[in-house]
N, C-alpha and C positions, 0 to 999 in steps of 0.2 A: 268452687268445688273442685278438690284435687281428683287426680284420675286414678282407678285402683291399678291395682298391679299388671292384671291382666292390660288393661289399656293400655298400660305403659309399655307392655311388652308389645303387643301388637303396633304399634306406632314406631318403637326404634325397630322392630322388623321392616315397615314401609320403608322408613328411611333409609337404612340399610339397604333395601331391596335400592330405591331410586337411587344412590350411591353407587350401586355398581352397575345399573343399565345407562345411565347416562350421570358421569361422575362431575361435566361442565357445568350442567343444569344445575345439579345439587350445589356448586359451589356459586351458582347467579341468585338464586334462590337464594341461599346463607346469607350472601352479602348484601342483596338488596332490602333496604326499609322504604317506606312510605317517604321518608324524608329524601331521601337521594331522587325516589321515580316526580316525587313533586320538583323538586328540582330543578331535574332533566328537561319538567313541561315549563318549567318559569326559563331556564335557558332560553329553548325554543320559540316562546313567546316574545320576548326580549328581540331577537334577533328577526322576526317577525312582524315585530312593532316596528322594527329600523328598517327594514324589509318594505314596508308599507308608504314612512316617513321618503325613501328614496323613489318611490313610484308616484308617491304625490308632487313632489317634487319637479321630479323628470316631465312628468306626463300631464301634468293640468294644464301647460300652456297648449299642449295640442288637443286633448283631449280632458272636458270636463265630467264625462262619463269613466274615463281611467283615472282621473282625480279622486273621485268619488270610490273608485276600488279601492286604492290605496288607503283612504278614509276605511271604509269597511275592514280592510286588513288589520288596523289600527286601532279601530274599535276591537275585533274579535279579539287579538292578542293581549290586547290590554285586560280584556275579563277573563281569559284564561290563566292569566300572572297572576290577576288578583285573586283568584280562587284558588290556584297553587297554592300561591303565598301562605294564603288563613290556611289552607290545609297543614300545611306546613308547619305554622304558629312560630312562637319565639324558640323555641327546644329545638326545631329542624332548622330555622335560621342558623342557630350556634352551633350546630353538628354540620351543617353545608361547610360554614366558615372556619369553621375548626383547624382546618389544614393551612389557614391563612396565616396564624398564627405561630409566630417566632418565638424564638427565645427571649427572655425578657434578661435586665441584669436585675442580678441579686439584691434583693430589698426593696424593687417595685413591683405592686402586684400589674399584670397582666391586665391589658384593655382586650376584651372577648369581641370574636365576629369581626364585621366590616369595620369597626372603629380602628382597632389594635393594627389590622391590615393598612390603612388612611393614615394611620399615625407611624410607622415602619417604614413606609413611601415617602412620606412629608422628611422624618430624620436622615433616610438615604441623599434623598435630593439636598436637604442642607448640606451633608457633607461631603456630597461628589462637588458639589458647585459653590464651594465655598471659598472665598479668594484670599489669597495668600496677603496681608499685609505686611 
């Protein structure tokens, strides 16, 4: 159900209003989506899982109670990715990865997301290390 006019006016007045008392906020707000903030907690978890993986690690030969952190750390961050993730879905997958993506040459289409980025890295590495016969 569209909004009548009057709504509409009262709404670009808020906006407006939060435009000029704090002009940062309004452009964090603009640019952030669900997909970027889910993101940001899959980053986090990631790096938190490794975080975890390095304490287990380290720390079970001396302690099996700090092993067992590390485990928990591990566990926790891995259901936080994974629930990011689905939040996320396949549409924020491709908008995350979207900036991974190169130029392609003319007449192939474009591999979208982590593939296209995996397949850019694999052609670099050929041709940087590719030996002269």
């Amino acid at each position: 159900m569209p909004l009548s006019d009057h709504e509409q006016r009262i709404l670009a007045e808020l906006e407006e209003s939060l435009v000029r008392q704090d002009p940062q906020f309004a452009e964090r707000v603009r640019s952030e989506t669900v997909y970027r903030h889910a993101g940001r907690y899959c980053k986090w978890s990631a790096l938190g899982f490794f975080g975890g993986v390095a304490i287990l690690v380290v720390f079970y030969a001396h302690s099996v109670a700090l092993g067992f952190v590390g485990v928990a750390l591990m566990f926790a961050c891995a259901v936080v990715f994974e629930r990011n993730l689905r939040r996320m879905g396949k549409a924020g997958w491709h908008d995350l990865t979207r900036s991974l993506q190169k130029d392609h040459p003319q007449g192939s289409e474009p591999q979208p997301g982590i593939e296209g980025a995996v397949d850019n890295a694999r052609t670099w590495l050929r041709t940087r290390f590719r030996r002269d016969r």
